[in-house]
N, C-alpha and C positions, 0 to 999 in steps of 0.2 A: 415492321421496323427492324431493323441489321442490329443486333448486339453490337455494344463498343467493343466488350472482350468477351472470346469464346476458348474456352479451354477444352482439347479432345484429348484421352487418355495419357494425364499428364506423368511421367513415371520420374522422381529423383530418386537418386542413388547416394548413399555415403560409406568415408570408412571410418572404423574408430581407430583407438591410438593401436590397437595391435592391427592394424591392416584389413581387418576383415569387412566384408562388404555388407550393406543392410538396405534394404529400398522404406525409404520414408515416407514416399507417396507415392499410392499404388493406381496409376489409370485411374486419376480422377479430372472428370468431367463436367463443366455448367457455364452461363452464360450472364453476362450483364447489360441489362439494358441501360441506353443512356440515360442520366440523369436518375439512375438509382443507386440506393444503398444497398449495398449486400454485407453480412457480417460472415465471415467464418469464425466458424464458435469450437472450443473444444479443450480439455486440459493440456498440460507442456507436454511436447513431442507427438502433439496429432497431429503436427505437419501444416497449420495452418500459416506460421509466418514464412514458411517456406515454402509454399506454393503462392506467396503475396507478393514475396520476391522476384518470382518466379515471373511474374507476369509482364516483368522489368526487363526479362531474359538473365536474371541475374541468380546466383547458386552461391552462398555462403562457403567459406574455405574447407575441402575435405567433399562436399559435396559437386553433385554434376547431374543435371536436367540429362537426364539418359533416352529417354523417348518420348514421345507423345507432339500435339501443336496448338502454340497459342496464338490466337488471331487481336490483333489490336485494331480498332478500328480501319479494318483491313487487312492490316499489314503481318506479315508473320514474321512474331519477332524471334523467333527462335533461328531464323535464318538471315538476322540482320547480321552487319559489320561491325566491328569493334565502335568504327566512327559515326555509322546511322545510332549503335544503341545508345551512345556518349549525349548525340542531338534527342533521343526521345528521353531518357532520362533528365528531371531537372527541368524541363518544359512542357512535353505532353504528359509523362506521368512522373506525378510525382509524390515524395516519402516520408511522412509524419511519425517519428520513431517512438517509443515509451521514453528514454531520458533524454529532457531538451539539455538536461545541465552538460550530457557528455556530447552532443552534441554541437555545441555551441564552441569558438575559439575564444579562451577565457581574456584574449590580449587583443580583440579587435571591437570596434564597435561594434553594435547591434544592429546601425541601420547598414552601414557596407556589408553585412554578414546576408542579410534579407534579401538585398538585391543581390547578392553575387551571383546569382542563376542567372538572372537577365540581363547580367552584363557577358557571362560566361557564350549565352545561345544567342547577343548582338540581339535583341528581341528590341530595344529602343535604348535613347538617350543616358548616360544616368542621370540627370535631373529630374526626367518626364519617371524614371523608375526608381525616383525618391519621392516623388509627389505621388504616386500611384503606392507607394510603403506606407507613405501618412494615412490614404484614406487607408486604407487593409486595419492599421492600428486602431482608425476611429471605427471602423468595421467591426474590428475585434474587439471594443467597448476595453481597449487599452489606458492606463493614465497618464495623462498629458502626452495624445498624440503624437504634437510637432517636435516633441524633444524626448520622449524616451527612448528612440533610436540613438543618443547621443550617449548613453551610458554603454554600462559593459558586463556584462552577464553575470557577477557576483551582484550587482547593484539593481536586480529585480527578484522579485519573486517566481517561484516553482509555476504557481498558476500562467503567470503573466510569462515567464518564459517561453509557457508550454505554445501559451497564443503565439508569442513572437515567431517560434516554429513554423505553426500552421498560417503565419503570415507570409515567410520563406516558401511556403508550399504554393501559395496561390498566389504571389507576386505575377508567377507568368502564366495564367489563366489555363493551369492545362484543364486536359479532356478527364482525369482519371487521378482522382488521389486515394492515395493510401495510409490509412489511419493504423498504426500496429500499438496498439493498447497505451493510446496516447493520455491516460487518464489515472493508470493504471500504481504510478507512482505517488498521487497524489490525494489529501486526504477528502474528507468527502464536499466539506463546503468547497473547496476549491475548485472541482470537481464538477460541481452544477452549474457553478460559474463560467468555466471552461468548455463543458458538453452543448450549454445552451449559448453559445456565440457559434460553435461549431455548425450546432443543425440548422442555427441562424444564416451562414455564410454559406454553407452547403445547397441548402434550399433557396436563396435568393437570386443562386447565380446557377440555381440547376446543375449542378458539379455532381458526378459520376463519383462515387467512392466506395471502397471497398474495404470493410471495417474488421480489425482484429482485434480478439478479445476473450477472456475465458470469464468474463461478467455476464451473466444473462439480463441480470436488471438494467445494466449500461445500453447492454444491445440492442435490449426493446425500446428507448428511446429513442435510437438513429436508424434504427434499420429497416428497411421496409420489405428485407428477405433475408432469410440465416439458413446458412450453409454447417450442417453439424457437423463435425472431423472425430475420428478415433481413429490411431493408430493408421494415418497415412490414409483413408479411406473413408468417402462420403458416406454419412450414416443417416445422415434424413435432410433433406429439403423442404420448404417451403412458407409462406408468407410469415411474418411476426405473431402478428394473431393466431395464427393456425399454430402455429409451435408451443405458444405459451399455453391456450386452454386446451390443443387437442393433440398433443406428443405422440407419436404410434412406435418409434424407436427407444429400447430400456433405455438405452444408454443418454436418451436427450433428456428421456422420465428422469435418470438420475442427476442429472444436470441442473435439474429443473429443481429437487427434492435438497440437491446441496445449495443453491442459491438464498433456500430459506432456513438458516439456521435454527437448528434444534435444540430445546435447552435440553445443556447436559446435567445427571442426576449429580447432587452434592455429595462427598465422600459420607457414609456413614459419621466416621468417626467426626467430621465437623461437630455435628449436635451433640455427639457425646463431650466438646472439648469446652463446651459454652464457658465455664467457669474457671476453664484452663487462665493462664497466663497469657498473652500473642508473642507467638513464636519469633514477631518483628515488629516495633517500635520505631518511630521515625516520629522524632518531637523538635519540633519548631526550627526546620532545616532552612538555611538559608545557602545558595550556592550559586558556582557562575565562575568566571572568568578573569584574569588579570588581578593588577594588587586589590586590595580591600581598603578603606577607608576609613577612619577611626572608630564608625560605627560597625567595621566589618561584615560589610557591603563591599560584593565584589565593583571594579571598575564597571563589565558587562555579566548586568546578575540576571540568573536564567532561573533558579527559585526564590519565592519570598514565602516565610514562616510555613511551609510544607507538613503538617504530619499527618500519620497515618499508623495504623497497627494491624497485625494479622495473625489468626487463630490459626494453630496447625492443622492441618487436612481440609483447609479452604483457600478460596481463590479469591484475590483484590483484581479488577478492573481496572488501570489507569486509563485513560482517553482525553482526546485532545486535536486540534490541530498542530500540523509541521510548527516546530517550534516553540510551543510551550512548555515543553521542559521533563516530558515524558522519558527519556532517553538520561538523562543528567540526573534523575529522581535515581534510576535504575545504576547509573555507574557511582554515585552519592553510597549507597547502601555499598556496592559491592566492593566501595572503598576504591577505584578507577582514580575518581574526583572528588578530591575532600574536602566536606563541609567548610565553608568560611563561619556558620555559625548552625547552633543547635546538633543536635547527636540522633546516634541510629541505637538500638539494644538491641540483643540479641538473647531471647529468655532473658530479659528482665538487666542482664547485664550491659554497658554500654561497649563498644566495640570500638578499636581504631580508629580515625578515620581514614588512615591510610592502608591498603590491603598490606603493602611492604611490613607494618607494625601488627601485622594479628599474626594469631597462632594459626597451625597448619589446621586444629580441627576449627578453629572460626572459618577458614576459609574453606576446608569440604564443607562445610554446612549451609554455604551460602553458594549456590552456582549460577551461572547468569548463561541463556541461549541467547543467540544476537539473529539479527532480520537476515543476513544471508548467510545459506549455509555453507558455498560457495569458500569465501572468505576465512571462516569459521577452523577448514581442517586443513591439515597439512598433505595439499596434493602429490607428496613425495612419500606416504606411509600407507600401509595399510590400513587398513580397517581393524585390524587387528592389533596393529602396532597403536594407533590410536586411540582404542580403549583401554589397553595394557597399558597406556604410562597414567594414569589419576588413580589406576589400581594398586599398580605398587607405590606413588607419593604418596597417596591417605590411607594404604592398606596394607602397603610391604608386600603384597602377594607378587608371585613369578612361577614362573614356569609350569604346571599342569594346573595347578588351582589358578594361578591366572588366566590360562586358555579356557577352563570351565567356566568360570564367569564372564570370559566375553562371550562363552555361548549364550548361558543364562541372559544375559544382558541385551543378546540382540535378538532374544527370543522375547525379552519383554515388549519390545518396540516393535513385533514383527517382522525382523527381518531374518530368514534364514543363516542359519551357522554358516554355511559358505562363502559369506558376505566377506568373514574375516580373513579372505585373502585376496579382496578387492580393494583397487584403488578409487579414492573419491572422484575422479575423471570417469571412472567405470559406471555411476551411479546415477540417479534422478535426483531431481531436485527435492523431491519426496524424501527420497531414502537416504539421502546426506542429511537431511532436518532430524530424519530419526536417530542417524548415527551420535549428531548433538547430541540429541536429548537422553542417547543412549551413555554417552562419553560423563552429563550431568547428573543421571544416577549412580554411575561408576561411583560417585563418592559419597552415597550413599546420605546428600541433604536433605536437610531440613525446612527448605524454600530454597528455589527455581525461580529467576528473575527469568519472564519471558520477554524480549521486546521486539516486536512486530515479527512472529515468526512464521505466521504466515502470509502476511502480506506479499510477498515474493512467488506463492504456490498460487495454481489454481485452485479453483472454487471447487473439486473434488478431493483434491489433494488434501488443502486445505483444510475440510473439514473432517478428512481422516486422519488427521494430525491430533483435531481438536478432541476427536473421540476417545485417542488413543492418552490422550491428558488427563481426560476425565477419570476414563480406565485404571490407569497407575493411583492416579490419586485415591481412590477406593481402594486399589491393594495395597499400598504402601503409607499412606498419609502425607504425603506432600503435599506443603503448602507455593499457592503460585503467588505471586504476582503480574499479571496481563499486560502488557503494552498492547494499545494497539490505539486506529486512528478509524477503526471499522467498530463503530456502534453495534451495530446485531451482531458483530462475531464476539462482543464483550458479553452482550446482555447474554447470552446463550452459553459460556463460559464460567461466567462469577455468580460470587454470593452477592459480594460487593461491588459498588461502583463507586469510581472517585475523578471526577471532570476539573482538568486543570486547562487554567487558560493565561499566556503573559507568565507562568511560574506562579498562580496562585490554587489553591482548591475554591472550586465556584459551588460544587455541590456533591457532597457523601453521602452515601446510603443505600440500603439492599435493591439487588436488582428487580427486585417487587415495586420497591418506592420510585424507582426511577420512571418508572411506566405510569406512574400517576400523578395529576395534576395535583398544587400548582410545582411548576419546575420552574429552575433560576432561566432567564431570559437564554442563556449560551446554552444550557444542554436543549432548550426548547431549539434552535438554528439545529444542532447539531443533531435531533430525532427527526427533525423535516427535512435535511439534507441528504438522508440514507434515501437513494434508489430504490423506488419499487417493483416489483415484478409483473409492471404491467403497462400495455402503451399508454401515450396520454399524461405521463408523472409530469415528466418534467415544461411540460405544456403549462399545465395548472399549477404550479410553482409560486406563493401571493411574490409580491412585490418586495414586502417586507423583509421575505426570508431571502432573495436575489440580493438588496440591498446589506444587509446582516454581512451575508455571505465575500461580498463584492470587496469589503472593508481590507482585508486580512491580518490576520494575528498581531494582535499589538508587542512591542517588547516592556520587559516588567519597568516599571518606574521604581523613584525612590520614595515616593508616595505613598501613603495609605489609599488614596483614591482608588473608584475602580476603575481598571485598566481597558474593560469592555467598554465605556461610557461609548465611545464613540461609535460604534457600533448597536449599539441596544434600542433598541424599538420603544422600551419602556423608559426612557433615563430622563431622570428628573434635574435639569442642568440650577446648578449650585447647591445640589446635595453632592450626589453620585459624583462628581468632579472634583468634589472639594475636600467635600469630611472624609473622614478613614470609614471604612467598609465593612457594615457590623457582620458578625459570622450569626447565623437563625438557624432554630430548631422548628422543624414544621412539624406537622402532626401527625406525619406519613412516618414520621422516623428519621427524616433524612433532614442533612443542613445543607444551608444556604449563606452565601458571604454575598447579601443583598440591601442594598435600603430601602426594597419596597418589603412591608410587611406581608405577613402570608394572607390576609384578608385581600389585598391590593392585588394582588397577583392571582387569588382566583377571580377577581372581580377581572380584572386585565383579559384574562384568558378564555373570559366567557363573552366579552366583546365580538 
């Protein structure tokens, strides 16, 4: 049988901002049979989404397909027409991006947006290619099929977005779609929910796809071959299976080694601080959006009675699905977003709630890194210039002793001294993350609000981030707090774990306890939902936890009720619905804001 697409010594070229030339994929070569998956796998800048492009005839701004020839079912499209690539793109091949949000026009419908390829390539009627968008949606186990084409891209969720996407994809039955880490955004239940309609659609209509990704657990559920990339250049081939138990290249070995997070060692000084004070207090927070009500209760409240505390030279966990309140916990504290009710302390004293009203050393003491690091620096400064301004605000330092410490300083994070005459344009995504975390020591705190900072990196990167966390935290005693929406990247992290769900806490306690039965019903969805590293996961997936999953995040009520009810496997309806939601001390160490007793709930689990 003929490969749909054959790629022979494919070479792209780019320049960077000062001119100069760089080949980002060097003569690389493979082929796809119809009606298979192929993943290329590999961390940022091994060239894989751009040779995905590539096979569209298409080359990202700055870059240029400089030699080589790719065959498309036949056709070489490196030597098509502006007007032939215009007719294959959008109908024969077509391009399932990582954000459906940007994606999407925020000002038109959803179902004209779906068909506009099929109207665009005259492929049939629009009526016959809105009836053909319906079934795709009931396809895509969408809710309420015949009319959620009627809304408008604010008015769905991240999951069901992401389907509507891949429903744009396959409206006009091409030969070849391409998935670029279409997942990759989103938290894990959503996640499983989304992967498994995919390999569902994929496989039933026998559709040709070519899967990006720098997940290894993601990949072995779709892929029925993986193409490994480094630095612009194939590093190993061959079947799913054959990759995962029998790796022959280091660099897939290490691939393979970051996929499963390691737990990192707790700072000495932790145990030394047991009887300490906690460096951060968070007592009975309530917060959100718009005026308050005379119970001060936000209009749109995103926490309810939140607290938490944390020992100096240890790490808290938060976790959660999109939307629970993980992100507003972190700008709450760092005074961003100021409590509508309850307060934060800071060693023991209470703190502002607005950053504007603390003192300059409250505010070194508290620093927050945010999920991209992109965003984070000012693409118009140095690196140097960068770390020298939190040096002289909380330090007064300048001129030699300020340039000694941004050596010091980017020597802590790993990054050479020479760094500080780079612009952030110049750098990795990697090495911008460090320059944060580098710019967050600059003021030399006492707690580091993390929130999803590596969710943006790959799986290598990634976990050389988390290493370099741990590291600091044993020479210096910094205390974290975790954001994150990746369960094993938490467990592997913290001391502590804290699962919010709707803006409440569902379940606190060490990351020992967490791994032991019984567990509140949400963190049970939320340990089944992490991807395993092996084919077959998401096959054997029960019902239960599809169903769980399928629900999506509730928003907090004004109720004491729980807010999971409607989703929970266990819910006892006219308790869990009605009465307010006792908080339980289980035997493991850990609480629970549950009405089934801990007896109930190992009996439950043993079912």
């Amino acid at each position: 049988m003929a490969p749909l697409v054959k790629v022979e010594n494919l070479r792209v070229t780019a320049r960077d901002e000062r001119g100069r030339l760089s080949v980002i994929v060097k003569d690389v070569s493979f082929e796809v049979q119809p009606g298979e998956v192929v993943a290329l796998i590999g961390e940022s800048g091994s060239g894989k989404t751009t040779i995905a492009l590539s096979l569209m005839g298409y080359a990202r701004s700055g870059a240029r397909i400089a030699g080589g020839k790719i065959t498309f079912d036949g056709r070489d499209v490196l030597s098509l027409s502006k007007r032939e690539l215009s007719s294959l793109r959008g109908r024969n091949i077509t391009y399932v991006p990582q954000s459906a949000a940007a994606s999407f026009n925020p000002a038109r419908p959803l179902l004209k947006q779906v068909i506009e390829s099929s109207q665009i390539h005259k492929m049939m009627p629009q009526a016959e290619a809105k009836t053909e968008a319906v079934a795709l949606f009931r396809e895509l186990v969408l809710p309420d099929p015949e009319h959620v084409g009627e809304r408008y891209p604010h008015q769905v969720s991240g999951g069901q977005l992401q389907r509507l996407l891949a429903a744009m994809a396959l409206v006009t039955d091409p030969k070849l779609i391409i998935f670029d880490e279409p997942t990759t955004a989103l938290d894990v239940t959503t996640q499983i929910e989304v992967l498994r309609v995919f390999k569902k659609a994929i496989k039933e209509r026998g559709t040709t796809a070519v899967y990006v990704s720098h997940d290894l657990a993601v990949v072995a559920q779709m892929a029925d071959r993986i193409i490994v990339l480094r630095d612009g250049i194939i590093r190993e081939v061959d079947a799913t299976g054959r990759i995962l138990s029998e790796p022959k290249n280091d660099y897939t070995k290490s691939l393979i080694a970051a996929a499963e997070p390691h737990t990192r060692a707790t700072a000495p000084g932790a145990i030394q601080t047991k009887a300490a004070p906690p460096v951060l207090e968070v007592k009975s927070v309530v917060a959100g959006y718009g005026a308050t009500d005379r119970d001060g209760v936000p209009v749109l409240p995103v926490l309810r009675d939140v607290g938490l505390s944390i020992k100096a030279g240890t790490t808290l966990g938060v976790i959660g699905e999109s939307g629970c309140g993980k992100s507003t916990l972190a700008r709450v504290i760092a005074g961003l977003l100021p409590a509508a009710r309850g307060e934060v302390l800071l060693d023991g004293a209470p703190l502002p709630r607005r950053a504007s009203q603390r003192t300059r050393d409250q505010l070194r003491r508290i620093q927050i890194l945010f999920q991209m690091a992109d965003t984070a620096v000012n693409p118009s400064r140095t690196v140097g210039r960068i770390l020298g301004r939190p040096l002289e605000f909380y330090h007064g330092l300048g001129g030699d002793q300020c340039r000694r410490r941004v050596a010091e300083l980017l020597d802590m994070v790993r990054l050479p001294a020479m760094m500080a005459e780079r612009y952030p344009g110049e750098l990795s995504g990697g090495q911008k993350q460090r320059v944060n975390l580098a710019r967050a020591l600059a003021a030399k705190p006492s707690l580091i609000l993390c929130d999803e900072i590596t969710s943006a990196l790959d799986t290598v990167v990634g976990a050389a981030i988390l290493d370099l966390l741990a590291e600091l935290q044993r020479e210096v005693g910094v205390a974290y707090l975790f954001i994150s929406h990746d369960l094993s990247t938490v467990k592997a992290v913290c001391d502590e774990v804290m699962i919010l769900y709707a803006g409440q806490m569902m379940e606190h306690g060490s990351r020992r306890a967490l791994g032991q039965r019984p567990l509140h019903p949400y963190s049970d969805l939320l340990i089944s939902s992490v991807p395993e590293l092996r084919q077959g996961w998401l096959d054997g997936i029960s019902e239960n936890v599809l169903k769980e999953a399928s629900v999506g995040v509730a928003r907090p009520g004004r109720g004491e009720a729980c807010s999971f009810f409607e989703r929970c496997a266990v819910r006892v309806p006219g308790r869990c619905d009605v009465e307010p939601t006792p908080l339980r001390s289980l035997t493991k160490g850990a609480k629970i804001r549950c009405q089934r007793t801990e007896e109930e709930l190992i009996d439950l689990s043993a079912r």
